[in-house]
Each structure stands twice: as structure tokens, then as C-alpha cells.
PDBQT receptor file of N, H, CA, C and O in Angstrom, charges set to zero:
ATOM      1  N   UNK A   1      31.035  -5.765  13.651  1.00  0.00    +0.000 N 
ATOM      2  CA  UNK A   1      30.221  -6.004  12.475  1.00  0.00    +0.000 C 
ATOM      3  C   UNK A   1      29.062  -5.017  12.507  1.00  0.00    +0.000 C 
ATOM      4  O   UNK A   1      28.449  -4.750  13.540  1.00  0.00    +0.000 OA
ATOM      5  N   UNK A   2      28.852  -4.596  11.549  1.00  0.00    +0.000 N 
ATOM      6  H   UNK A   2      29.350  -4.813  10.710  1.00  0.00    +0.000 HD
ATOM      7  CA  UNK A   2      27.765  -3.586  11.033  1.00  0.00    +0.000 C 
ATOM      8  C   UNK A   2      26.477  -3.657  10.371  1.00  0.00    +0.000 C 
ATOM      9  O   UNK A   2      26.616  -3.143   9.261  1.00  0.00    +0.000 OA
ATOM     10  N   UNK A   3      25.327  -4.044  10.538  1.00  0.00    +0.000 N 
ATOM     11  H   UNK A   3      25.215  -4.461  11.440  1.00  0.00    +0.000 HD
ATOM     12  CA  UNK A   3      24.413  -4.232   9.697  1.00  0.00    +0.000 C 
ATOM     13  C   UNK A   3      23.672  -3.196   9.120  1.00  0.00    +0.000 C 
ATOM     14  O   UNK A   3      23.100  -2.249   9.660  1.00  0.00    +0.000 OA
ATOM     15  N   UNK A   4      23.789  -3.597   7.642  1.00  0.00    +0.000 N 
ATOM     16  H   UNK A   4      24.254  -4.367   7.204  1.00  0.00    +0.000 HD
ATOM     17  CA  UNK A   4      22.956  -2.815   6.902  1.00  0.00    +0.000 C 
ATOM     18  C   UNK A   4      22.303  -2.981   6.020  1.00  0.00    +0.000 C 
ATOM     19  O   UNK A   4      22.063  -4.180   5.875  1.00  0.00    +0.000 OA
ATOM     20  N   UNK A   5      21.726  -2.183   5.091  1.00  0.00    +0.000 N 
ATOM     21  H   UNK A   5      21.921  -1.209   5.208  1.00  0.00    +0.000 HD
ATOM     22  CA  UNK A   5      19.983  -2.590   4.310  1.00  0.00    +0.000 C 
ATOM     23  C   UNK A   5      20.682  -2.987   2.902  1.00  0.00    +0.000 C 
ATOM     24  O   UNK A   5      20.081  -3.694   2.093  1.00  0.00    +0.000 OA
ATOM     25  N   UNK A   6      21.947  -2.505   2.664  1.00  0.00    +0.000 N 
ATOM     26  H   UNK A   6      22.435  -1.931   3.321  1.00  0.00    +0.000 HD
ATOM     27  CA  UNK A   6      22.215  -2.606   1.307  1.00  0.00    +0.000 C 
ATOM     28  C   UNK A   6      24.082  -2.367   1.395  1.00  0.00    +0.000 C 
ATOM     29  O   UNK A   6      24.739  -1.367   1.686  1.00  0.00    +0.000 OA
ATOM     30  N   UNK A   7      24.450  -3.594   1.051  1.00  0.00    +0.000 N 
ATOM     31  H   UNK A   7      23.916  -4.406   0.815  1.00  0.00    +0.000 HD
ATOM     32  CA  UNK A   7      25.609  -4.041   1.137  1.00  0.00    +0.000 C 
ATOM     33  C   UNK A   7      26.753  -3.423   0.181  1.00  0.00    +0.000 C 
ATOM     34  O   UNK A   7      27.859  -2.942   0.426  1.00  0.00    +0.000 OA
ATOM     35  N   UNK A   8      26.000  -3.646  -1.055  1.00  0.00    +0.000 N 
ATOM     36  H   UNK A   8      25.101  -4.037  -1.253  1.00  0.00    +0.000 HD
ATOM     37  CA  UNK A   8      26.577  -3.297  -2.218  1.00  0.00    +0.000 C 
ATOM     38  C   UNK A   8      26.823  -1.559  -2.293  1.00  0.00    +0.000 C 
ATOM     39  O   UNK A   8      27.812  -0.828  -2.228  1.00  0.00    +0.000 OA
ATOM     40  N   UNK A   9      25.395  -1.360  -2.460  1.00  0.00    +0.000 N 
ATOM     41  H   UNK A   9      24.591  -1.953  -2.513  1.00  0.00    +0.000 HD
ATOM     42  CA  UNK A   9      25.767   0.239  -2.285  1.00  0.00    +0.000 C 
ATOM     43  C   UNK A   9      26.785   0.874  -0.131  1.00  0.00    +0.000 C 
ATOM     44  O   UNK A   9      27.841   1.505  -0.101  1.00  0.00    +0.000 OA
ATOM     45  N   UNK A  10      26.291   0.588   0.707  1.00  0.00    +0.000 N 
ATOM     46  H   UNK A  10      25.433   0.075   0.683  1.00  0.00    +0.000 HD
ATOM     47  CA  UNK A  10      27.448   0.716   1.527  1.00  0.00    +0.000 C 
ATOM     48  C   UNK A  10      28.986   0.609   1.133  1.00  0.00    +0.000 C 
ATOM     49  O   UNK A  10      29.799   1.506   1.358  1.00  0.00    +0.000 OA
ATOM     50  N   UNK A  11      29.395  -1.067   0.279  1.00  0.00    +0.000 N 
ATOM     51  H   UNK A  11      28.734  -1.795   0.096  1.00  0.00    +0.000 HD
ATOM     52  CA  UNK A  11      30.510  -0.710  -0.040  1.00  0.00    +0.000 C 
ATOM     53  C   UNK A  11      31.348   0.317  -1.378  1.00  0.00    +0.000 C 
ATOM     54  O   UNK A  11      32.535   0.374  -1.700  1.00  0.00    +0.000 OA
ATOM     55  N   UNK A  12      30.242   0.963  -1.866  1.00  0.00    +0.000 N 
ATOM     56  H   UNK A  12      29.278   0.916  -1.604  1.00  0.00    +0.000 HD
ATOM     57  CA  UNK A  12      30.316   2.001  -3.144  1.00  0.00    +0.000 C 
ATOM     58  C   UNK A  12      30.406   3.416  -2.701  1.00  0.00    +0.000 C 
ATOM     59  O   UNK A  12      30.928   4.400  -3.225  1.00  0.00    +0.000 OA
ATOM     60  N   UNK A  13      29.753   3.248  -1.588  1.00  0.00    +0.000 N 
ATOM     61  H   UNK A  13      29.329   2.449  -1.162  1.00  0.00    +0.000 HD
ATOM     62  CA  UNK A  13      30.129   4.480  -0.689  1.00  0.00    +0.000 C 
ATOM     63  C   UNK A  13      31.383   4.811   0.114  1.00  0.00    +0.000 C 
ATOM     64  O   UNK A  13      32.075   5.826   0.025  1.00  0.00    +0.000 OA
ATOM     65  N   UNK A  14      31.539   3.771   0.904  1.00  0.00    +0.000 N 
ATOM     66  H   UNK A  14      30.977   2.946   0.976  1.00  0.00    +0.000 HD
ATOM     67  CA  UNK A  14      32.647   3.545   1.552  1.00  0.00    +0.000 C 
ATOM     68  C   UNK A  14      33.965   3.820   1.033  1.00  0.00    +0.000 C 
ATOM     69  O   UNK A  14      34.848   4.403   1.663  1.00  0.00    +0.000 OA
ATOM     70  N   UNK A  15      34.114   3.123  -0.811  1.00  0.00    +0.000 N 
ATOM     71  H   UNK A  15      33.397   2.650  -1.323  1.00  0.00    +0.000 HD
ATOM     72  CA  UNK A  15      35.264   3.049  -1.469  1.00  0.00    +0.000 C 
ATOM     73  C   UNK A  15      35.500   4.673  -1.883  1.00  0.00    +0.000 C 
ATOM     74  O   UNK A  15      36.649   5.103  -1.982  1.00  0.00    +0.000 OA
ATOM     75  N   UNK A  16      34.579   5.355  -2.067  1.00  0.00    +0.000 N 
ATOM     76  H   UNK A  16      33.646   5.006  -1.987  1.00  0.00    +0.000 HD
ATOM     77  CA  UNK A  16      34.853   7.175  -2.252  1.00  0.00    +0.000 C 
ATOM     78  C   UNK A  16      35.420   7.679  -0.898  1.00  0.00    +0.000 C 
ATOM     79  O   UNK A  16      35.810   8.846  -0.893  1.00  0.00    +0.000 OA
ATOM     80  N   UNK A  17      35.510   7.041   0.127  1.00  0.00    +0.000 N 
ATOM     81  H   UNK A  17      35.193   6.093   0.122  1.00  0.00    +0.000 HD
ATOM     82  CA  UNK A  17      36.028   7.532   1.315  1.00  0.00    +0.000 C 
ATOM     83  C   UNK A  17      37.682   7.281   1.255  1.00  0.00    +0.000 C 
ATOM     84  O   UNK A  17      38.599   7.979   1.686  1.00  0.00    +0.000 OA
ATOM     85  N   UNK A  18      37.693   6.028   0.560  1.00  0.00    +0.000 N 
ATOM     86  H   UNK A  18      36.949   5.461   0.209  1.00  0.00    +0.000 HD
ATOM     87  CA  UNK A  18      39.427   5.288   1.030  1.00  0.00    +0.000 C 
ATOM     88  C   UNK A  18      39.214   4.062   1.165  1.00  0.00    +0.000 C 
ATOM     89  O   UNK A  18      40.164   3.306   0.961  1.00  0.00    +0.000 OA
ATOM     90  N   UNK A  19      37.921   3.507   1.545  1.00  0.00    +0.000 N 
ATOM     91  H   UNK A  19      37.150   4.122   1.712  1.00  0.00    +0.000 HD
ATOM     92  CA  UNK A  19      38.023   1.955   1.899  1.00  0.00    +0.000 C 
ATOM     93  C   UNK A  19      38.251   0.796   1.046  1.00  0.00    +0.000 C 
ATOM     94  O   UNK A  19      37.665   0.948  -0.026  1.00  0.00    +0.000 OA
ATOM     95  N   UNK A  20      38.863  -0.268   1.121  1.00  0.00    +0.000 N 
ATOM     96  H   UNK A  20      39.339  -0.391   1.992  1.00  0.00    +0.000 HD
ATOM     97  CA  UNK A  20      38.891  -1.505   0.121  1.00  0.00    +0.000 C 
ATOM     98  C   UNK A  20      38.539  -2.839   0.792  1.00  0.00    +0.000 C 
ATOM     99  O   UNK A  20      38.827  -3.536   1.765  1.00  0.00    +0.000 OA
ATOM    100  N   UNK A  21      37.725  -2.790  -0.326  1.00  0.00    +0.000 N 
ATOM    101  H   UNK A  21      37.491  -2.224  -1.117  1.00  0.00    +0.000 HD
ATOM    102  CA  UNK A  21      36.737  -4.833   0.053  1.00  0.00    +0.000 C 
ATOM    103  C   UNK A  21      38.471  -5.782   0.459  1.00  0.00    +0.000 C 
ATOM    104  O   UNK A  21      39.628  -5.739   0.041  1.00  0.00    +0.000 OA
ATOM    105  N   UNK A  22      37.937  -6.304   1.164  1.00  0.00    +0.000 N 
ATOM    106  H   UNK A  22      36.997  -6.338   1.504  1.00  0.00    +0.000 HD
ATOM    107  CA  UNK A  22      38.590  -7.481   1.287  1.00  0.00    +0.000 C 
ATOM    108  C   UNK A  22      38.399  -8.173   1.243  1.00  0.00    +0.000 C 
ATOM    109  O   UNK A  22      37.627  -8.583   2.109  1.00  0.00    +0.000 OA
ATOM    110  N   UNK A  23      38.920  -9.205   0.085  1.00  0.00    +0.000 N 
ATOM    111  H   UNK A  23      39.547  -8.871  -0.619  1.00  0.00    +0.000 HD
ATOM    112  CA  UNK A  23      38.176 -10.060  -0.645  1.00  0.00    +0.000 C 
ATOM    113  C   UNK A  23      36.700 -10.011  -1.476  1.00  0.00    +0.000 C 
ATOM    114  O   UNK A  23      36.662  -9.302  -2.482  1.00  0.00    +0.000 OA
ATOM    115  N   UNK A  24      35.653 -10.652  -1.126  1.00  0.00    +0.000 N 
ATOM    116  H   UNK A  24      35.684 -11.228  -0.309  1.00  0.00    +0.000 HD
ATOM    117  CA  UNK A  24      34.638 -10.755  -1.791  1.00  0.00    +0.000 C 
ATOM    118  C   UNK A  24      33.592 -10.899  -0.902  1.00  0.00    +0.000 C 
ATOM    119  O   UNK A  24      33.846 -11.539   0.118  1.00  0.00    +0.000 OA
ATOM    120  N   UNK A  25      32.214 -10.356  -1.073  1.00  0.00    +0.000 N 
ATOM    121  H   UNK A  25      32.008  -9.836  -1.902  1.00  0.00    +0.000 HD
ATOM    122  CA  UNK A  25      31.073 -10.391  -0.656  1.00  0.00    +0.000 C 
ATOM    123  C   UNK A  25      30.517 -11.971  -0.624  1.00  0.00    +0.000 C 
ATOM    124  O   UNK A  25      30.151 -12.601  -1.616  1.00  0.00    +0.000 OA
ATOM    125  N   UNK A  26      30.538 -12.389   0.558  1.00  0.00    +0.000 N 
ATOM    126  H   UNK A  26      30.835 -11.877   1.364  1.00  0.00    +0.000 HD
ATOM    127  CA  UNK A  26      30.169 -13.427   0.560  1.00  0.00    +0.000 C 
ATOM    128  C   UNK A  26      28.719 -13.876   1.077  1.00  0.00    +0.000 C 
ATOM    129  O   UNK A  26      28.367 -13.407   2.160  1.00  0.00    +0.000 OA
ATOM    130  N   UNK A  27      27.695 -14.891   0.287  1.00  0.00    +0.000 N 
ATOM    131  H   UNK A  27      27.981 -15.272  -0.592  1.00  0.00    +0.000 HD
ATOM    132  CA  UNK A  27      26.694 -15.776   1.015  1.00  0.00    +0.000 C 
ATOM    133  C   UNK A  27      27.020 -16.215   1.718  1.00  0.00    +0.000 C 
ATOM    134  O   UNK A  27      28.171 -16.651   1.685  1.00  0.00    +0.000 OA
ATOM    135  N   UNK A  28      26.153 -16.392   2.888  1.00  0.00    +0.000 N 
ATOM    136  H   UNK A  28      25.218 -16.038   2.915  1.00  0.00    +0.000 HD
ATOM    137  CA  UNK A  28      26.524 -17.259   4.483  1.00  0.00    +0.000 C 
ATOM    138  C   UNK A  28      24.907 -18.049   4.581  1.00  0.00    +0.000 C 
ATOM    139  O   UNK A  28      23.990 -17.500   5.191  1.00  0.00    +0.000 OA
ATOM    140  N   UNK A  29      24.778 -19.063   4.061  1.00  0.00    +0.000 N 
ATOM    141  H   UNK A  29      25.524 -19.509   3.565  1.00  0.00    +0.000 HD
ATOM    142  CA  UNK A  29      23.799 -19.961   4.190  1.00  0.00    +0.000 C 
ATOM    143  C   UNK A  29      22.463 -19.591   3.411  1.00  0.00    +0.000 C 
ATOM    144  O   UNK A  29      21.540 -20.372   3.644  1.00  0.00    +0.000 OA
ATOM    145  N   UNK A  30      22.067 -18.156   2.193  1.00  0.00    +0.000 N 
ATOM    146  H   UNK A  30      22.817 -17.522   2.003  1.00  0.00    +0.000 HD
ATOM    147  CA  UNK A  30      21.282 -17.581   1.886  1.00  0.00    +0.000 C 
ATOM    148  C   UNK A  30      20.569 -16.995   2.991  1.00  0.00    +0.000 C 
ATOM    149  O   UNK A  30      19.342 -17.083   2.935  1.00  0.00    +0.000 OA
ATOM    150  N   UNK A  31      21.214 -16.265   4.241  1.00  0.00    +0.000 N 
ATOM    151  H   UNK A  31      22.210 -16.193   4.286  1.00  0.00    +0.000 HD
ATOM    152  CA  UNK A  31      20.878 -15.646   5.285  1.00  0.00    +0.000 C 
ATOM    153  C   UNK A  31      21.767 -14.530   5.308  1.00  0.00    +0.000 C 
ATOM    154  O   UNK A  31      21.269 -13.672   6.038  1.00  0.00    +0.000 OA
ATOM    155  N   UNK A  32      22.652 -14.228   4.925  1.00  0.00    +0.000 N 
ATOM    156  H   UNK A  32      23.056 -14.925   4.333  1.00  0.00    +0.000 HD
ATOM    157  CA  UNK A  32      23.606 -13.168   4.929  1.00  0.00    +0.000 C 
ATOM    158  C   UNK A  32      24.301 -12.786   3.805  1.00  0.00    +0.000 C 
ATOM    159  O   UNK A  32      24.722 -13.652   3.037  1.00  0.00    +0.000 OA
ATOM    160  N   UNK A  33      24.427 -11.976   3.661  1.00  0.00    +0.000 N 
ATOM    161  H   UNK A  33      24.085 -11.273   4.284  1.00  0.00    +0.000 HD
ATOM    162  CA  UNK A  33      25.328 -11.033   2.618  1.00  0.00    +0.000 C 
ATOM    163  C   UNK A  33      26.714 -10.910   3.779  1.00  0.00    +0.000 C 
ATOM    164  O   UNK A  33      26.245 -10.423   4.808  1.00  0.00    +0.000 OA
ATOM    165  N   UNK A  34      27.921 -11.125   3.922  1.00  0.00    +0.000 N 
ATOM    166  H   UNK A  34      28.302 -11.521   3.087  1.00  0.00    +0.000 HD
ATOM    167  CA  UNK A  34      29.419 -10.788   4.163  1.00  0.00    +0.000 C 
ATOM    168  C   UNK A  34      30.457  -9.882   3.615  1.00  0.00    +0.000 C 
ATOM    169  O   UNK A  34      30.381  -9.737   2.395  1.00  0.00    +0.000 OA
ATOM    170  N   UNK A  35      31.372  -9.262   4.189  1.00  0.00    +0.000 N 
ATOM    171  H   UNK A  35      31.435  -9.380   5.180  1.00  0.00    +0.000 HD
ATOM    172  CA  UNK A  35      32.403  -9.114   4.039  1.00  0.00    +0.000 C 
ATOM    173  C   UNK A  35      32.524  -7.831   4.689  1.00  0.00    +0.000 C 
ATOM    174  O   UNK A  35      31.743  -7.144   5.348  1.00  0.00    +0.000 OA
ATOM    175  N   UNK A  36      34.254  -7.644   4.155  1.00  0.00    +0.000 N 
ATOM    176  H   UNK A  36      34.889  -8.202   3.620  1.00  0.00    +0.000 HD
ATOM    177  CA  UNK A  36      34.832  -7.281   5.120  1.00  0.00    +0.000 C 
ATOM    178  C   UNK A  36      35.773  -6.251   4.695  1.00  0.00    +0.000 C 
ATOM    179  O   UNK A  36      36.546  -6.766   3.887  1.00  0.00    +0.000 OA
ATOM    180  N   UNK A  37      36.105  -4.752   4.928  1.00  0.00    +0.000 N 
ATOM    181  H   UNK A  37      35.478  -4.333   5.584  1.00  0.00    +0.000 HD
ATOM    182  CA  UNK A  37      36.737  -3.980   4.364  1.00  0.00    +0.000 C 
ATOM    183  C   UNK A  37      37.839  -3.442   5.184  1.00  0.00    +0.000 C 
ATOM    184  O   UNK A  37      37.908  -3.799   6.360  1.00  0.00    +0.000 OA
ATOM    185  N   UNK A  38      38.695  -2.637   4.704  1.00  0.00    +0.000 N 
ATOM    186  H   UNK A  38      38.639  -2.348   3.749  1.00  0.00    +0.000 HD
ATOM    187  CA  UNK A  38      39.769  -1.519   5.275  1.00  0.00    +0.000 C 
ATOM    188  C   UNK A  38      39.667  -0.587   5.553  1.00  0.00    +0.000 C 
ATOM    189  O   UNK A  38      39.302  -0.057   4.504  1.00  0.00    +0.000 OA
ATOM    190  N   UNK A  39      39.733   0.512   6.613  1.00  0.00    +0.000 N 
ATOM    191  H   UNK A  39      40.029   0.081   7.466  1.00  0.00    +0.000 HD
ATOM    192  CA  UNK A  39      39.352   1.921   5.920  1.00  0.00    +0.000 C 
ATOM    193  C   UNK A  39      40.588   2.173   5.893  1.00  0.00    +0.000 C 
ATOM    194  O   UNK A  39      41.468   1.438   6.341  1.00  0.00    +0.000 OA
ATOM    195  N   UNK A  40      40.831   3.887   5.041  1.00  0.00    +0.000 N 
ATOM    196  H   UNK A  40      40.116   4.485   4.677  1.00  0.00    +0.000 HD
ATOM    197  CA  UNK A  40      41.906   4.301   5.057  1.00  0.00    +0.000 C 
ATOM    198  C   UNK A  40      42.946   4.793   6.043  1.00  0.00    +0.000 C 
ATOM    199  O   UNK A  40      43.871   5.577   5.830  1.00  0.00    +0.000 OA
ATOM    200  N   UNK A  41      42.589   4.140   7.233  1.00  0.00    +0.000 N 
ATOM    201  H   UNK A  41      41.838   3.503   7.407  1.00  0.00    +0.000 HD
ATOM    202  CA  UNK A  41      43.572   4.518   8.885  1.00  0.00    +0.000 C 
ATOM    203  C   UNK A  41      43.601   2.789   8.692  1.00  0.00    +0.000 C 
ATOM    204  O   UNK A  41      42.568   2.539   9.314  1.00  0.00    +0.000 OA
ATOM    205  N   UNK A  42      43.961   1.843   8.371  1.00  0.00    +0.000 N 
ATOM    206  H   UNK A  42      44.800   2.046   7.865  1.00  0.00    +0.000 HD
ATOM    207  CA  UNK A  42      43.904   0.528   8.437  1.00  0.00    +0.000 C 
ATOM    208  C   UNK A  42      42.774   0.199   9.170  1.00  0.00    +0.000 C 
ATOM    209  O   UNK A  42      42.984  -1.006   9.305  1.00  0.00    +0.000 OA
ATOM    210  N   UNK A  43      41.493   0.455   9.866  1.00  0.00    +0.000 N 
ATOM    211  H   UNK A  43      41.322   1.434   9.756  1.00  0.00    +0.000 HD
ATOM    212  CA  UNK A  43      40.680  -0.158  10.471  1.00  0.00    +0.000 C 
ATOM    213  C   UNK A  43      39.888  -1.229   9.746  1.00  0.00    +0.000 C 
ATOM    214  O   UNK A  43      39.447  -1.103   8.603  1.00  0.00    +0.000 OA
ATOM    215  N   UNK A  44      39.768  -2.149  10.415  1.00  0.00    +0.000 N 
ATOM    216  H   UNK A  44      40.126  -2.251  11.344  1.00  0.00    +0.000 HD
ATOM    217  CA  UNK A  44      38.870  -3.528   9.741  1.00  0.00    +0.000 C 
ATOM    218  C   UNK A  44      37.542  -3.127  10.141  1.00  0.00    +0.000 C 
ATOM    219  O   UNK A  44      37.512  -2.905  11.352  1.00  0.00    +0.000 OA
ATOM    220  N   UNK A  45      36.462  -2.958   9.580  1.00  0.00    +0.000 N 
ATOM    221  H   UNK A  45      36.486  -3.138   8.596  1.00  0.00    +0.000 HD
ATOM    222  CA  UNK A  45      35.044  -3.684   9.847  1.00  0.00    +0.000 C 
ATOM    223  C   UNK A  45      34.608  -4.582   9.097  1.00  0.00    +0.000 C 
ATOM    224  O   UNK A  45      35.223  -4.794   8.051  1.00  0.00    +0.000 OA
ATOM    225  N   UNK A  46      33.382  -5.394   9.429  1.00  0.00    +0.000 N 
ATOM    226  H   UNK A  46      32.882  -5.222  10.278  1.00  0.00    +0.000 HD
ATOM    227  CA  UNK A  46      32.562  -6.439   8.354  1.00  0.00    +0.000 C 
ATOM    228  C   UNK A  46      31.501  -5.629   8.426  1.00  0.00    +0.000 C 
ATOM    229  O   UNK A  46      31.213  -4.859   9.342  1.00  0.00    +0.000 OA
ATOM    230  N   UNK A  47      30.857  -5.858   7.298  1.00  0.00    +0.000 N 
ATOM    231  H   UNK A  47      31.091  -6.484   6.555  1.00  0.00    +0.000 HD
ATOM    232  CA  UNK A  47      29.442  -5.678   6.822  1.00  0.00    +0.000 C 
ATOM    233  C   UNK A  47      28.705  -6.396   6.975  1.00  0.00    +0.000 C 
ATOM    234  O   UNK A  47      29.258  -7.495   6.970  1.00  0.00    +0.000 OA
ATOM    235  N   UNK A  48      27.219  -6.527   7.196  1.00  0.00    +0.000 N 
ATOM    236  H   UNK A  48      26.769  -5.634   7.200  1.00  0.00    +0.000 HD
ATOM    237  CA  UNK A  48      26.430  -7.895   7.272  1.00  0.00    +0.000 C 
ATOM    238  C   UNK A  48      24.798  -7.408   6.731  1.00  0.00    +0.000 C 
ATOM    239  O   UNK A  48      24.127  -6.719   7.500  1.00  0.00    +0.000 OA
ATOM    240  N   UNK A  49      24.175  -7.852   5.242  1.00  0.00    +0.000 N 
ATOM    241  H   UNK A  49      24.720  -8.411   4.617  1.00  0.00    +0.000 HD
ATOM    242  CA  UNK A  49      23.262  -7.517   4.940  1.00  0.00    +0.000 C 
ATOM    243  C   UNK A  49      22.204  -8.860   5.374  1.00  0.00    +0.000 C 
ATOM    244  O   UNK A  49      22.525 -10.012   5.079  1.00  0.00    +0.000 OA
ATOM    245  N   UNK A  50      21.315  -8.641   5.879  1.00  0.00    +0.000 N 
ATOM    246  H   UNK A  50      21.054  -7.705   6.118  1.00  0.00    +0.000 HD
ATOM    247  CA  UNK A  50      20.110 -10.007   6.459  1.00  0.00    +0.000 C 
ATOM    248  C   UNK A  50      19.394 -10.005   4.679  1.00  0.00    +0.000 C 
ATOM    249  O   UNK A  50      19.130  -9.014   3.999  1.00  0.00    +0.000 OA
ATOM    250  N   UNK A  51      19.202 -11.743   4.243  1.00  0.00    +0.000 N 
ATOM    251  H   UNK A  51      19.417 -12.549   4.796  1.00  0.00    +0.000 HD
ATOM    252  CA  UNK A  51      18.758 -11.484   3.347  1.00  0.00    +0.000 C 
ATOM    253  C   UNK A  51      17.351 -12.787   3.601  1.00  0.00    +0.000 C 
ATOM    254  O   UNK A  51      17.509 -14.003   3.700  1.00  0.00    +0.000 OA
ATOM    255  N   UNK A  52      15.867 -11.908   3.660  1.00  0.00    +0.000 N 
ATOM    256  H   UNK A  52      15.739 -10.920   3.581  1.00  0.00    +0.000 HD
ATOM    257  CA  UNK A  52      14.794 -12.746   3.961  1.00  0.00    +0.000 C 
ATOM    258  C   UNK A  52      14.569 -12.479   5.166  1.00  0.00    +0.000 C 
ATOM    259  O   UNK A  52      15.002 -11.485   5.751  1.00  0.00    +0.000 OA
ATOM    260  N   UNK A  53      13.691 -13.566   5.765  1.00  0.00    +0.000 N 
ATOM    261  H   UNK A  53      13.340 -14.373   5.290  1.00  0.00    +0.000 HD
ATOM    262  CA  UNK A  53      13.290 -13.394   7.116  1.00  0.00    +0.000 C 
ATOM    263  C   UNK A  53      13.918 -14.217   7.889  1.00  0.00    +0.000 C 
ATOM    264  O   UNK A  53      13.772 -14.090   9.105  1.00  0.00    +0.000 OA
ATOM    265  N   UNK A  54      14.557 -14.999   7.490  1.00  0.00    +0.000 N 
ATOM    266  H   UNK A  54      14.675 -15.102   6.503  1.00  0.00    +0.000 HD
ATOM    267  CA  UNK A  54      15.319 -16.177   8.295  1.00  0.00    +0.000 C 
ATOM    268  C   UNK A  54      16.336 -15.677   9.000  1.00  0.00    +0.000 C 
ATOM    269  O   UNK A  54      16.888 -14.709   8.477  1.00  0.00    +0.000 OA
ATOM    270  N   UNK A  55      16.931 -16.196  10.468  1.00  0.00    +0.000 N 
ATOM    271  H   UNK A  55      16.483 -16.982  10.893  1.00  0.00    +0.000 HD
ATOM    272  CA  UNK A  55      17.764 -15.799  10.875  1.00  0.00    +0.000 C 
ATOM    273  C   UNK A  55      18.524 -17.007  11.245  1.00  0.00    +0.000 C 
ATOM    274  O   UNK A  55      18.022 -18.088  10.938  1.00  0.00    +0.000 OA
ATOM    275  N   UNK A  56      20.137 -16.984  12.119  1.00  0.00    +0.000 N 
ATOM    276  H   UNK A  56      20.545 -16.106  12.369  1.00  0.00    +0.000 HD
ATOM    277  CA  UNK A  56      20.964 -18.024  11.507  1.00  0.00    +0.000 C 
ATOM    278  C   UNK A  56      20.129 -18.873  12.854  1.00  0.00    +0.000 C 
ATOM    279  O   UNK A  56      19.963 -20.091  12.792  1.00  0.00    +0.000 OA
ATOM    280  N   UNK A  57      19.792 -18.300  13.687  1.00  0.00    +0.000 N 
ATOM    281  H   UNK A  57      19.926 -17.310  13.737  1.00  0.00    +0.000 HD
ATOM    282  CA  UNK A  57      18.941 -19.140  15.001  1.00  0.00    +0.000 C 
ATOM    283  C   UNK A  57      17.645 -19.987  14.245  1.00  0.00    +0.000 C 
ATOM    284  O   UNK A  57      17.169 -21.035  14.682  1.00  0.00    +0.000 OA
ATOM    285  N   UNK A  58      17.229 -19.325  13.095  1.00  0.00    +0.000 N 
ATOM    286  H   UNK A  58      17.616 -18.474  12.740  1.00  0.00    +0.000 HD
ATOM    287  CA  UNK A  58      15.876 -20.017  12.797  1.00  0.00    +0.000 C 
ATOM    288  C   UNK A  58      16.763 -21.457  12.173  1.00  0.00    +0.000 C 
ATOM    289  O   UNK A  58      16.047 -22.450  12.048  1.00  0.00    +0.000 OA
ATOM    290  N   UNK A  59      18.229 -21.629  11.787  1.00  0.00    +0.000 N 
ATOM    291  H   UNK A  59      18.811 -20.822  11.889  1.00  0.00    +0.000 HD
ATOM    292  CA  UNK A  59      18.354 -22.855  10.710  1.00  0.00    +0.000 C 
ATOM    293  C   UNK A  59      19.499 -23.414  11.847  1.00  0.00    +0.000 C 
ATOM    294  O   UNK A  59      20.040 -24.504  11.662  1.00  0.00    +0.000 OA
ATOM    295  N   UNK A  60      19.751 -22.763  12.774  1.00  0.00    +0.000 N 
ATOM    296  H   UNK A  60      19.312 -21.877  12.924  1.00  0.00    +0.000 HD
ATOM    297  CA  UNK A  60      20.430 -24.076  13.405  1.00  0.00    +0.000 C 
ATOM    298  C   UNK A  60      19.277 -24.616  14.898  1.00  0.00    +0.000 C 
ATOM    299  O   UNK A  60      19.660 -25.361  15.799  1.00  0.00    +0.000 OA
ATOM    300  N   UNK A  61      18.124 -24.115  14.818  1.00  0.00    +0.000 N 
ATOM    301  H   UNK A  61      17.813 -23.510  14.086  1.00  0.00    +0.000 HD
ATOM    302  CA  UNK A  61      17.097 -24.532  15.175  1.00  0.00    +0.000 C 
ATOM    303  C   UNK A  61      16.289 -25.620  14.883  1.00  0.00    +0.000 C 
ATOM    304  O   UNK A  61      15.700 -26.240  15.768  1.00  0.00    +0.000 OA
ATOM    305  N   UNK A  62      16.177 -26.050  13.062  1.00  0.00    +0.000 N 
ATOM    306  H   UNK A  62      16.656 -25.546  12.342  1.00  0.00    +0.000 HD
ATOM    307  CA  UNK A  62      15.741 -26.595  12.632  1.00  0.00    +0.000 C 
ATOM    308  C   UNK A  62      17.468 -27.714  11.788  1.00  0.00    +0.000 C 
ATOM    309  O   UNK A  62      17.315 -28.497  10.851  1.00  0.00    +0.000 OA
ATOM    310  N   UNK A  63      18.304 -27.549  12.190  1.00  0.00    +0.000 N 
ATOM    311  H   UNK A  63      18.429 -26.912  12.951  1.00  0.00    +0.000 HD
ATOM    312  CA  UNK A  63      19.239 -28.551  11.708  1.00  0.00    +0.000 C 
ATOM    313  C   UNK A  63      18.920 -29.995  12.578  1.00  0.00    +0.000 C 
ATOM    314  O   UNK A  63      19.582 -31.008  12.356  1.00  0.00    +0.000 OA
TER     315      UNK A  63
């Protein structure tokens, strides 16, 4: 998994290379931006944009 500042544009970039979303950009608790692409050699990575200051330790801290 890869983190980065901007999800959307990463995967707009990516797709001029060869790559395809898989599936859909997903919310993960309003702490993450998700998903997950192809490149054009079949390699899988995920993407992961942090969204706020919260992290997933700060909410299963406070569950």
C-alpha cells in the first residue's frame, strides 16, 4: 500500500500509464480514501489517501 496526498489525481495519472481502478475508491471510516489498481504487467497496488488528522489508532482507541 502506498500513501499519498491526492488519490484521485494519482489514479488519473496512473491510468495514462496502463493502470485500471479496481473497483471503486472507497471511505474507510472518514479516515481513508481506498483502493486498489492494476498496472499494465498485472501488478496489484492499493492507494491510501489520510483524510483529517485522525488516524485508525486514534478511533479504535476511543471505541
Amino acid at each position: 500500500m502506498f500513501a499519498v496526498t491526492d488519490i484521485n489525481d494519482t489514479i488519473a495519472r496512473l491510468k495514462k500509464h496502463g493502470a485500471e481502478l479496481i473497483g471503486e475508491v472507497v471511505n474507510y471510516e472518514d479516515i481513508y480514501l481506498l483502493c486498489y489498481l492494476r498496472g499494465p504487467e498485472g501488478i496489484m497496488i492499493a492507494l491510501a489517501e489520510q483524510l483529517g488528522e485522525k488516524s485508525v489508532k486514534d478511533v479504535l482507541e476511543n471505541s
